[in-house]
C-alpha positions as a Markdown table, in Angstrom:
| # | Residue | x | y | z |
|---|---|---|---|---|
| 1 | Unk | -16.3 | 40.7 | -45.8 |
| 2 | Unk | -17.3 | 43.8 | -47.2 |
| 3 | Unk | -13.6 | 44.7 | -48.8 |
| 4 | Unk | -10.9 | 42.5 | -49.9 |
| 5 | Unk | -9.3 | 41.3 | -46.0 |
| 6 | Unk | -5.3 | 42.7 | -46.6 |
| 7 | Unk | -2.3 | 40.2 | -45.3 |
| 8 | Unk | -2.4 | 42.5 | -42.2 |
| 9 | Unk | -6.4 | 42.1 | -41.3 |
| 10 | Unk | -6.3 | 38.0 | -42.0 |
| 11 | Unk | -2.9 | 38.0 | -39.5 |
| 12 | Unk | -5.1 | 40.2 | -37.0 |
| 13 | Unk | -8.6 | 38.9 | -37.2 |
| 14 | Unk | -6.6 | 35.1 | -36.4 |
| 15 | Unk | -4.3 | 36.9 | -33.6 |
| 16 | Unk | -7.9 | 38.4 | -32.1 |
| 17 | Unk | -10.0 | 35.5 | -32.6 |
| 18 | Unk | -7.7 | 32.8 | -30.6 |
| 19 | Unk | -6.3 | 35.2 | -27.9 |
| 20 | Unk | -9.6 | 36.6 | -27.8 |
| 21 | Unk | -11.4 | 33.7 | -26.8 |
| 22 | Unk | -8.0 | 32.5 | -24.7 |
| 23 | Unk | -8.4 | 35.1 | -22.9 |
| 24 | Unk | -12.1 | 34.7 | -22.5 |
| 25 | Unk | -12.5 | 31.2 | -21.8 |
| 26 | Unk | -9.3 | 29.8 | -19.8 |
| 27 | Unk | -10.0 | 31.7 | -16.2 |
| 28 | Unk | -13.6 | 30.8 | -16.6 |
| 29 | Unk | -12.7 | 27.3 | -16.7 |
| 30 | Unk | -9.5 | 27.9 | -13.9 |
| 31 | Unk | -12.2 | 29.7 | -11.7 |
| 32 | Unk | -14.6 | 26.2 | -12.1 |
| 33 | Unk | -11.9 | 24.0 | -11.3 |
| 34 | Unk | -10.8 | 26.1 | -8.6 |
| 35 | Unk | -14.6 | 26.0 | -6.9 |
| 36 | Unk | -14.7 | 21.7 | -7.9 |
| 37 | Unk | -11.0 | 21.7 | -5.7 |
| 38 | Unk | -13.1 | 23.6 | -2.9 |
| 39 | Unk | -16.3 | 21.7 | -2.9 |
| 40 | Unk | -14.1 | 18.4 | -3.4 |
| 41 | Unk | -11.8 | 19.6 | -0.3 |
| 42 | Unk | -14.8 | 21.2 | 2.0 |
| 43 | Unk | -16.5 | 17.6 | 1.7 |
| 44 | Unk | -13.8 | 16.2 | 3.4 |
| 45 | Unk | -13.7 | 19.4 | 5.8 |
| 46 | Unk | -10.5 | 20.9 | 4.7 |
| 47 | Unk | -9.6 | 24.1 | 5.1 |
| 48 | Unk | -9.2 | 25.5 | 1.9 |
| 49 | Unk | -7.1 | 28.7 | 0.7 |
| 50 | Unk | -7.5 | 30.0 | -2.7 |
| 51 | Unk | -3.7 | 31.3 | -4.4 |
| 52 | Unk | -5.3 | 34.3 | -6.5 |
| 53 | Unk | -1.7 | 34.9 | -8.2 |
| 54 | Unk | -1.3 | 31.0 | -8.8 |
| 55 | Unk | -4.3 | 31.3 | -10.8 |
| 56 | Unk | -3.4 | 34.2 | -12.9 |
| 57 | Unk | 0.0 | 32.6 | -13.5 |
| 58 | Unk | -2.2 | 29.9 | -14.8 |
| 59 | Unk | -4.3 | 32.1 | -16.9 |
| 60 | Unk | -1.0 | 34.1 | -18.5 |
| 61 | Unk | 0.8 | 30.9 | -19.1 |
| 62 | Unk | -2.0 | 29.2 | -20.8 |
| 63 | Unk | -2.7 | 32.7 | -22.9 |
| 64 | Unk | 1.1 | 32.8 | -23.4 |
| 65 | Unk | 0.7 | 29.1 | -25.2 |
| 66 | Unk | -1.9 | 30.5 | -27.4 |
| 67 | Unk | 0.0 | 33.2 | -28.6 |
| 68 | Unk | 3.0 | 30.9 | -29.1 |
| 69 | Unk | 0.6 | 28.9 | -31.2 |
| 70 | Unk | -0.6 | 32.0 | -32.8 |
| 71 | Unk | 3.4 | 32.9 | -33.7 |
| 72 | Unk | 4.2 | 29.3 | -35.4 |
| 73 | Unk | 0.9 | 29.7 | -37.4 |
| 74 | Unk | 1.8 | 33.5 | -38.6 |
| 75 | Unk | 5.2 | 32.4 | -39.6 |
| 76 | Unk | 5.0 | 28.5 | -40.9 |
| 77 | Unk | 1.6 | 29.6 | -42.6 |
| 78 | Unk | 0.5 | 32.8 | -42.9 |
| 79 | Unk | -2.9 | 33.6 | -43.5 |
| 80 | Unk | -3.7 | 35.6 | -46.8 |
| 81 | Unk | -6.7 | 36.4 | -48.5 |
| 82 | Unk | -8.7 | 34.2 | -51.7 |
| 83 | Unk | -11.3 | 34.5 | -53.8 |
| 84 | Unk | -14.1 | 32.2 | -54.0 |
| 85 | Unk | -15.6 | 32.7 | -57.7 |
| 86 | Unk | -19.9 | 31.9 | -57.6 |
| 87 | Unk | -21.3 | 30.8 | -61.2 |
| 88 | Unk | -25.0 | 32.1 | -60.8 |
| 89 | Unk | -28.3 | 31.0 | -63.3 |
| 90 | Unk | -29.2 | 35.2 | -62.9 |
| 91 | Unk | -28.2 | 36.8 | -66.4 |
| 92 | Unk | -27.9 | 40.6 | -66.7 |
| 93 | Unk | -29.8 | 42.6 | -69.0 |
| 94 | Unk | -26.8 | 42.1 | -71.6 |
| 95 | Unk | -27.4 | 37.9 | -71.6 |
| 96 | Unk | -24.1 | 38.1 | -69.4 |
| 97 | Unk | -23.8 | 35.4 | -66.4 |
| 98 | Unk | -23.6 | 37.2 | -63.1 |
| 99 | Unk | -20.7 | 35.8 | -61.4 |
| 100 | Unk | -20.5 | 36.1 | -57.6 |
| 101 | Unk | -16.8 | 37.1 | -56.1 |
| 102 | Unk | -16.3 | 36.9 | -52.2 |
| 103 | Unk | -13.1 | 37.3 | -50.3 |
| 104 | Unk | -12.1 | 35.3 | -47.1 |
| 105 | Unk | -9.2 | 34.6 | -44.8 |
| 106 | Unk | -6.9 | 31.5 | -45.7 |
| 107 | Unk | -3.9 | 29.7 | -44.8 |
C-alpha cells in the first residue's frame, strides 16, 4: 500500500472484499441454478415458474451469512496493520544497507 493501512482501512478493505464479492458472486450462481432447475424441469415438460423474491431472499440471506462471518472475524480477530522489514544487497552512497519497509493488512 502506498501509506501505512489504519485499523479502520484493514477492517474496511476485509468488510468490502468479502461482501463485495458476496454480493457479486452468490445471485450469479442462484441465477445458474435457477436456469439448471428449468432446463432439468422443461425436459420432463413441466411447467416451470420462477419465485423472483424467493431468490432474492436467497441472495440477502446468503450476503447476510457473510457479513455475520465478517462480524465474528472483526471482533474475535481484528485485522491491524504489520510491517514486513526487506534486508536488500543495494548499499547507499554512505555504505548503509537499504532496507525495504512495506505495510499490509493482518489478523
Amino acid at each position: 500500500l502506498a501509506t501505512e493501512p489504519s485499523k479502520g482501512t484493514c477492517i474496511g478493505s476485509m468488510w468490502l472484499i468479502n461482501i463485495g464479492y458476496t454480493a457479486q458472486l452468490v445471485p450469479t450462481l442462484i441465477c445458474v441454478s435457477t436456469i439448471l432447475k428449468i432446463v432439468k424441469d422443461s425436459m420432463k415438460m413441466k411447467r416451470v415458474t420462477v419465485d423472483k423474491k424467493k431468490m432474492f431472499r436467497r441472495s440477502i440471506g446468503f450476503i447476510g451469512l457473510a457479513a455475520v462471518y465478517c462480524l465474528f472475524w472483526t471482533i474475535f480477530d481484528t485485522p491491524h496493520s504489520e510491517a514486513s522489514l526487506q534486508v536488500t544487497d543495494v548499499q547507499n552512497e554512505f555504505g548503509e544497507t537499504i532496507v525495504n519497509v512495506s505495510h499490509y493488512c493482518d489478523s
